[in-house]
N, C-alpha and C positions, 0 to 999 in steps of 0.2 A: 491927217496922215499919221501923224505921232501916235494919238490915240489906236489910229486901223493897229497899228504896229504892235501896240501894247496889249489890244486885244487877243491879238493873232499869238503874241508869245506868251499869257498868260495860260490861253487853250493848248498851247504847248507843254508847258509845264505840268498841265492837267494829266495831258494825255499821256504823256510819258508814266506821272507819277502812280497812275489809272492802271496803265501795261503790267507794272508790276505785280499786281496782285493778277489772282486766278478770277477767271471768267466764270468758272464753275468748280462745284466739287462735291464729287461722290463722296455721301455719307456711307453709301456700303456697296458693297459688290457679293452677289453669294453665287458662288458656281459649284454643279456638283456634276459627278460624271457615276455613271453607273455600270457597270459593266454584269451582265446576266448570265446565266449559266448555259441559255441556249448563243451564247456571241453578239446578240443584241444589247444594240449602249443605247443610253439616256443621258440628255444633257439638260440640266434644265438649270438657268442664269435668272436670277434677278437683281436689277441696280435700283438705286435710289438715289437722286443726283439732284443736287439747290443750283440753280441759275443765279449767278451774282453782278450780270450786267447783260444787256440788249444785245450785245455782240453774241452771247453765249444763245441764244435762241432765237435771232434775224439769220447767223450763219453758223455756228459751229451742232446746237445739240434739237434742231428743232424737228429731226427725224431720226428715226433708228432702221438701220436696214441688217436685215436678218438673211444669209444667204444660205440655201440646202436643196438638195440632193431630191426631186420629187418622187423619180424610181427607187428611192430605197428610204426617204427619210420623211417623216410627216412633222409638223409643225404647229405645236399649239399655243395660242396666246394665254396664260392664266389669266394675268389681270395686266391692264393698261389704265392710268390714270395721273392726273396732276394734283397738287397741294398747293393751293394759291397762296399769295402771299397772307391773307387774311383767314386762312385758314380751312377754304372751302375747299371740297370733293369734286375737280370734274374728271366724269367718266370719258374716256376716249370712245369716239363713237364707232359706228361700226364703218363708216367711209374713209375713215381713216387709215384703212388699213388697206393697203391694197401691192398686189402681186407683179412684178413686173422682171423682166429678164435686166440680170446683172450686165453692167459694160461689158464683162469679157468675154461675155455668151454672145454678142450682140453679132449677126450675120455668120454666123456656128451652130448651122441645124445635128453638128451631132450630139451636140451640148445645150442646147435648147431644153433640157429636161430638172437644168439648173437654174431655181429661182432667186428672186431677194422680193420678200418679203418688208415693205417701209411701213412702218408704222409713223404716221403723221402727229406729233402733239401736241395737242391744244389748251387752250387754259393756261398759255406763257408769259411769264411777268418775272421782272428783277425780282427775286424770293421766293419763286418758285420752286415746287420738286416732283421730277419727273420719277415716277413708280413705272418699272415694267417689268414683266416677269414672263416667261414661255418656257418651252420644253420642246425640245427637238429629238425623237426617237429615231434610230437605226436601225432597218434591220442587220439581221441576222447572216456575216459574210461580206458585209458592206465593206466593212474594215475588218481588216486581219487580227488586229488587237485593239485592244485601247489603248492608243498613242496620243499623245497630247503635246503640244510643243508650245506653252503659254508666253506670253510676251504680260508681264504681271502689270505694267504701267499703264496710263493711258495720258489722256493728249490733258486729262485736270486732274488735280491729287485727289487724292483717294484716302479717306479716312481706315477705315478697315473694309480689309477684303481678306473672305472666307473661301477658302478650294477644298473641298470636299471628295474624298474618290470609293466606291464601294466596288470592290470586287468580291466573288465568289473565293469561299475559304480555299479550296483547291490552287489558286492561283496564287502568283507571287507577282510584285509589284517591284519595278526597279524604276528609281528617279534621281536625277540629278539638280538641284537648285542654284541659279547663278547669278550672283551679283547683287543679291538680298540677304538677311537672316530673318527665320521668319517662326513660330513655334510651330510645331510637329505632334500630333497626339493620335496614336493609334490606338483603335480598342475593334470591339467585335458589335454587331447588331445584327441580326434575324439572321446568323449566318453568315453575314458577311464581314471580312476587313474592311474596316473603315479607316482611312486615311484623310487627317483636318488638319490644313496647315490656316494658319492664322497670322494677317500681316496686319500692320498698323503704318498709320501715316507713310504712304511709299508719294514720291513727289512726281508731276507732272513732267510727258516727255519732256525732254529740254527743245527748242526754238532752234538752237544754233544751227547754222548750218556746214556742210562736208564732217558730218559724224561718219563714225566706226561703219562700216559696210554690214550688212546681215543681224542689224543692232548688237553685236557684238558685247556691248557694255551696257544693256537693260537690264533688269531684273529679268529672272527666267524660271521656269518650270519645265521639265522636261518629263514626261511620265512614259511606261509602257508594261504591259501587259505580257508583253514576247519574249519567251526565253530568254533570248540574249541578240545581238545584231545579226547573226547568222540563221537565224531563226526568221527573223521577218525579212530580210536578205532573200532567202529562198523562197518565201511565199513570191513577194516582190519577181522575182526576175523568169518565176515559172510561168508566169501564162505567158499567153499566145503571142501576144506582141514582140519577144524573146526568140522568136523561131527563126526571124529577119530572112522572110520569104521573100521572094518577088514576083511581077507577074509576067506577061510579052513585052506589055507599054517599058516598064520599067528596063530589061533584056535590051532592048532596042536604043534606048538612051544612052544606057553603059558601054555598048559598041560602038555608038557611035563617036561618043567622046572619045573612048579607049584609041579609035583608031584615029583620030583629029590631034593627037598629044601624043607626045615624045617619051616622056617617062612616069613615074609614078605621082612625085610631086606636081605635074602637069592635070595631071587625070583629076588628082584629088582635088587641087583647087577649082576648077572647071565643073567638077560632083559639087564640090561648095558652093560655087555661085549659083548653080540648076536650084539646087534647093533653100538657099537663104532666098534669093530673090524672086524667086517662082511661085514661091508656096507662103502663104500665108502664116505669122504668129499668131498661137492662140494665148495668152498671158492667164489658165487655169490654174488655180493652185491645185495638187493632187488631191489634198483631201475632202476637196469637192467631188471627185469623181472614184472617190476611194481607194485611191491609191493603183488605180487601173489606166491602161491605153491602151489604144487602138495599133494595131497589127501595120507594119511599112506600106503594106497595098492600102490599108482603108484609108490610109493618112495619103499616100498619094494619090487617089481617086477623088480625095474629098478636096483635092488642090491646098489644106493647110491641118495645121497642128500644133500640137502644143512643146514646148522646147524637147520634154523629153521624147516626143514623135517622130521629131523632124531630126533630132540625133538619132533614132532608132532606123529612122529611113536612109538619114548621109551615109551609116553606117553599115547599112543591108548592100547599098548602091556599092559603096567601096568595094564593100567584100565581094562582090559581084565581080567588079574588074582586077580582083586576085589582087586586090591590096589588103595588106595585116591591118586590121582597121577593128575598135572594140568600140563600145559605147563606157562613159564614166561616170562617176557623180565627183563634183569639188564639194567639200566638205568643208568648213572651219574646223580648224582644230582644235580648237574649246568646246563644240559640238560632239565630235566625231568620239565615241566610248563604245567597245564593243561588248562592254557588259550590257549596253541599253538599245534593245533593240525599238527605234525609232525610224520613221521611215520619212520624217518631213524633212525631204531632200528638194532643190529649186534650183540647181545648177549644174547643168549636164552639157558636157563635149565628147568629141571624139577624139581617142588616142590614138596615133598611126604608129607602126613602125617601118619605116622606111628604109631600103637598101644604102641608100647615098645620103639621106638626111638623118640617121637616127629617129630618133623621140618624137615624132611631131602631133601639138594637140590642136585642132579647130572647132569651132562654133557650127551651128547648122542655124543659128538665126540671121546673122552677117558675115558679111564676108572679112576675114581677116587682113591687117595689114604685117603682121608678124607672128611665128610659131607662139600659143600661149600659153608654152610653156614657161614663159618670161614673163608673165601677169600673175600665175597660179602659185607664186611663192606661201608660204607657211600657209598651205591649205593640205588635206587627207584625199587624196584621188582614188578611189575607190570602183575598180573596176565591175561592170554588170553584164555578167555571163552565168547565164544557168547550167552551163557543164561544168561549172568549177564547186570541185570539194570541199575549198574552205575559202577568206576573204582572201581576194587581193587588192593589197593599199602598196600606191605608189608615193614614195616622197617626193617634196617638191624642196629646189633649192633657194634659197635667198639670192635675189638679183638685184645690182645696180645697174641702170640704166649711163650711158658715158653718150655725153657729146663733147665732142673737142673740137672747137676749128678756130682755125689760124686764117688772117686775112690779111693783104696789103690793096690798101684803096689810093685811089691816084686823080686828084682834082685839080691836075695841074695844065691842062687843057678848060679854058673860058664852057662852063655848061655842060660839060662832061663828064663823066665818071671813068678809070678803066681800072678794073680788080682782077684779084686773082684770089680763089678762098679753097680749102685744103679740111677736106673734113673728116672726124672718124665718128660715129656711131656704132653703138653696141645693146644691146640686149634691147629690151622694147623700144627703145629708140631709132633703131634700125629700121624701118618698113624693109623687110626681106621681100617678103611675096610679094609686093605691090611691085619691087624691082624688078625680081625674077620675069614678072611677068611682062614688066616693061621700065627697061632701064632708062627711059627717057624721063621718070616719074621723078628721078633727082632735082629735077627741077620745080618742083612743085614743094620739097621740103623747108627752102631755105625763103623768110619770109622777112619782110620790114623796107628798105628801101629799094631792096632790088624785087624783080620778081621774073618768071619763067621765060618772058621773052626776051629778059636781056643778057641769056647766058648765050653765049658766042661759040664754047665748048666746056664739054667737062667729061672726063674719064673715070670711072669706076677701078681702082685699080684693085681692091680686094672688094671681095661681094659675095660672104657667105649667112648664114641666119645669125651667128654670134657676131660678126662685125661689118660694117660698111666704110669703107675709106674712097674718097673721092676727092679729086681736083677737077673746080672749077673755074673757069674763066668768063669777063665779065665786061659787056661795055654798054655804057646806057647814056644816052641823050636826055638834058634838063633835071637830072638827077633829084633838085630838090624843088623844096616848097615854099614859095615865096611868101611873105609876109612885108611889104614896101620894102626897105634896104633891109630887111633878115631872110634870110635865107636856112631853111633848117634839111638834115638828111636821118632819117631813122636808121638807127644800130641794124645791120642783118641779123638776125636768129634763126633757130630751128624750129622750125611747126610743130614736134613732137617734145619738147623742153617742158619747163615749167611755168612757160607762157600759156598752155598748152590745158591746164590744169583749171586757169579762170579763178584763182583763189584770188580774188581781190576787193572782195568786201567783209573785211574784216573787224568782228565790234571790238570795243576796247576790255571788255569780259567775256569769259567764255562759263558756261556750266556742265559741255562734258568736254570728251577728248575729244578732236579732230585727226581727221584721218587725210593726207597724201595715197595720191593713184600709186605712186611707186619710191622709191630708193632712189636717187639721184645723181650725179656727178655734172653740171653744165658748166662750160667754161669757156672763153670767147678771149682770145686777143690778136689787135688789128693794130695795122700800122696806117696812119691818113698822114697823106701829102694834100697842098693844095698853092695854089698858086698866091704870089705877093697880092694881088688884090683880094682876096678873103682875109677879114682879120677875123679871129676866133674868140667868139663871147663865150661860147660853152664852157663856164666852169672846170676848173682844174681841182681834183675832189681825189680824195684818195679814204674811201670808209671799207674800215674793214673789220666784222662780226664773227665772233666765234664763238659759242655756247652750248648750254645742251642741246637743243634743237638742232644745231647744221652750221653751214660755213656760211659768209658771203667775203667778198673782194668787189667793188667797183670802186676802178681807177684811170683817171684821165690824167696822165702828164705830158709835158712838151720837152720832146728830146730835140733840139736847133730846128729846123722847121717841120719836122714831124710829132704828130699829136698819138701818142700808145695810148690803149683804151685794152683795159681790162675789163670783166666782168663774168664771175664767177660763183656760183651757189652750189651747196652740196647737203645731200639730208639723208643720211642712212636710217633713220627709223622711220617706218611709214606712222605710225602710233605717235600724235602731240598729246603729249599727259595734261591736264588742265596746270600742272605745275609748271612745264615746258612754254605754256601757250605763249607769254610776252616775250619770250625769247624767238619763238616761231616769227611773232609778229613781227618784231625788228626788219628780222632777216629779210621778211617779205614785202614788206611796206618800202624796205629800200628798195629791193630789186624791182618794184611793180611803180618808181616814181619816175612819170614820163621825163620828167628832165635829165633824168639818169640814162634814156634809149635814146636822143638824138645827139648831132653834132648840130650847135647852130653857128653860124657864122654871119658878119655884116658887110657888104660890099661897100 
């Protein structure tokens, strides 16, 4: 058994020490983009990539899938082959290569015209090096400009990587570079601007997980061909899809909701549900289909769509029942430059203006539990309407999220519990809609030892989209969880908190930032009674954290036979800088330690 043991942890040691290094690594990457004088672009990529373990070519690099555009784009392999470890030439055969519908096409006959392309490689061994090289041409119209939105990293490091860009001397080139330095050398050939940036050693994505949203903190490339944002803006929002027509079917549905609901915020959420859960997601990125969609009818005919469809359809539907309703794009705002007009945009809603609600923004993929406009903080909103003469960008404000609730619990009945808990919620902690729609849903927020059937009553007494305050009351039969003479009862919390979030596997290094859903303020305190037969094991603790990262307080003391229970966490930057991170850790690793969530007690 000793031996099993020593073996088992030497293969550990291995393994770990093993993880550390790269699985593989590109000796070179050369991408060049061409852009022609009749609109037609050329891409043509070659990598050359060593395999430096089994793992690298049983599951990470042992196919390449190539995905394009078949109505407008053709696809040529130049050369495909491997470099074995001993030095040999195999050619990639011709069965190797074979054509098949990407996932996100997969039962989407209107997008079926979109392929991927896998190339299968063979000849794989630890020291191997995969060569492959193609050229994907466009025509003419396909894209509006030459836009490029490069994400420069990949999943193994990268010795040098070449980006190359030819436009026609008539043009001008705007680009923004982020989060790399990289050399720059412009010159002229056959006529054209040449643009070569030249990077060296850029390192492998990082592993970690809850990074930066929309890779935020990758290296980047950002190119475009278009005037400026207002320029490809107006291409973008001029065709047909923009007219936000409807048909009878469509007429018929809006009446009848229209007349089923009371007021506007009624209508719209009821248009919400019709369409998040009726109609299919299609998860296309645009610049597979060129930066084009389908018209409100075709997308509702075809029973689904793709995000920004099914926003151009919630948004047709609206305006149908005479609500102020626009379609949007969110934007990051390290993105968003209206010198560069770029059009790789992936996150569209709709903005209402509402008689009695103000501001309101929702989804057309799910259905909302709160306005989001309490999600969209430090983002560029970016309104899409083809009658407007120049941009509209709406700001978004920074929001903290607040839960406060106050409790008195009472164990002083043999097997009983009877409570009373006092709550306010604010900004995305709030579920507004899901109340509005049905204020019995209070009871569904408040999670841990109690749960929805043991609320006896509870009153809403404020209930608008900025805040919720509510008094509950509470009485539950067998309260806890028996363990032979222990006896334990789990702290109540709020479902929408930072239990909420699932952050709790956290390594003891980090290599980039981590990012939080939101801004925070949660804070919890209870008063427990219980009867002379409980005596109280639960730790009396009192840790309390303050640092760059956020707040914490968890405090259990005994005031004569009552037990106060604090427990409070606060985190205004949603951004943990890798400098921040062991401070983040602290804070969380205390709040996430279940001894810290129950009362236990011993009969």
């Amino acid at each position: 058994m000793k031996k099993l043991l020593l073996a088992i942890f030497c293969l550990s040691i291995i393994n770990i020490s093993y993880s550390q290094n790269a699985d593989a690594e590109y000796y070179k990457i050369h991408k060049e983009y061409t852009l022609n004088e009749d609109g037609s672009i050329e891409f043509h990529c070659a990598k050359e990539l060593k395999l430096l373990s089994h793992y690298s070519f049983h599951r990470l690099y042992g196919e390449t899938f190539i995905i394009y555009n078949t109505d407008f784009q053709t696809l040529k392999i130049n050369s495909a082959y491997t470099i074995m470890a001993d030095g040999e030439k195999t050619i990639t055969p011709e069965n190797a290569f074979n054509e098949v519908l990407p996932r996100f096409s997969t039962n989407a006959p209107s997008f079926n015209n979109i392929r991927e392309m896998v190339v299968t490689h063979t000849g794989l061994e630890v020291g191997s090096t995969i060569n492959l090289d193609y050229t994907i041409n466009s025509k003419k119209g396909f894209f509006p400009a030459l836009m490029i939105d490069d994400v420069l990293s990949e999943s193994s490091p990268i010795q040098e990587l070449i980006i190359k860009v030819n436009i026609p001397d008539s043009k001008n080139l705007h680009f923004e570079l982020l989060n790399l330095d990289g050399d720059l050398t412009i010159t002229t050939e056959k006529g054209k601007k040449v643009y070569i940036w030249t990077f060296k050693s850029i390192s492998a994505n990082s592993k970690d997980y809850y990074q930066l949203s929309n890779q935020l903190d990758a290296p980047r490339l950002i190119i475009s061909t278009a005037k400026d944002m207002k320029f490809a803006y107006n291409q973008f929002v001029n065709q047909q899809a923009f007219t936000l027509k409807t048909n009878e079917s469509m007429d018929k549905v809006v009446a009848t909701i229209s007349s089923e609901n009371t007021d506007e915020l009624s209508i719209a959420l009821a248009l919400q549900k019709l369409v998040s859960s009726n109609l299919g997601t299609l998860n296309i990125p645009l610049k597979y289909t060129g930066f084009n969609c389908r018209t409100a009818i075709e997308t509702w005919n075809s029973n689904q769509g793709t995000n920004l469809e099914k926003t151009l359809l919630l948004t047709t539907l609206l305006q149908k029942a005479d609500i102020n309703a626009e379609p949007v794009v969110i934007i990051p705002n390290a993105f968003f430059n209206e010198e560069l007009g770029n059009l790789s945009f992936n996150d569209f809603l709709v903005r209402m203006k509402l008689q009695d609600y103000g501001e309101v923004f929702i989804s057309a993929d799910h259905i909302n539990k709160q306005n989001l406009k309490f999600e969209i903080s430090n983002k560029t909103i970016l309104a899409l309407d083809k009658n407007l003469e120049s941009l509209k960008v709406y700001s978004s404000e920074k929001m903290t999220n607040i839960i406060f609730v106050n409790g008195d619990f009472d164990f002083k009945k043999p097997d009983r519990l009877i409570a009373k808990m006092y709550l306010i919620l604010e900004a995305n902690a709030n579920p507004y809609f899901t109340l509005f729609n049905d204020s019995t849903s209070i009871k569904s927020v408040v999670k841990g030892g109690i749960s929805s059937k043991d609320f006896i009553s509870f009153n809403n007494v404020q209930l608008t989209q900025e805040m919720c305050s509510s008094h509950i009351e509470i009485e539950k039969d067998k309260p806890f969880k028996k363990f032979n003479s222990y006896m334990s009862f789990e702290i109540p919390f709020i479902s929408n908190g930072v239990d909420s979030w699932h952050i709790n596997l956290l390594t003891n290094e980090r290599t980039s930032a981590l990012e939080i859903p939101e801004n925070i303020h949660e804070r919890y305190n209870y008063t427990v009674v219980f009867i002379d037969d409980l005596k109280l094991v639960t730790e009396l603790i009192n840790i309390e954290i303050k640092n760059d990262a956020g707040y914490l307080l968890i405090k259990f003391e005994k005031s004569e036979d009552k037990l106060i229970i604090t427990r409070e966490i606060k985190f205004d930057k949603k951004t943990i800088e890798i400098n921040m991170y062991n401070d983040f850790k602290d804070i969380m690793d205390a709040w996430n330690n279940t001894n810290y969530k129950k009362i236990i007690f011993k009969k």
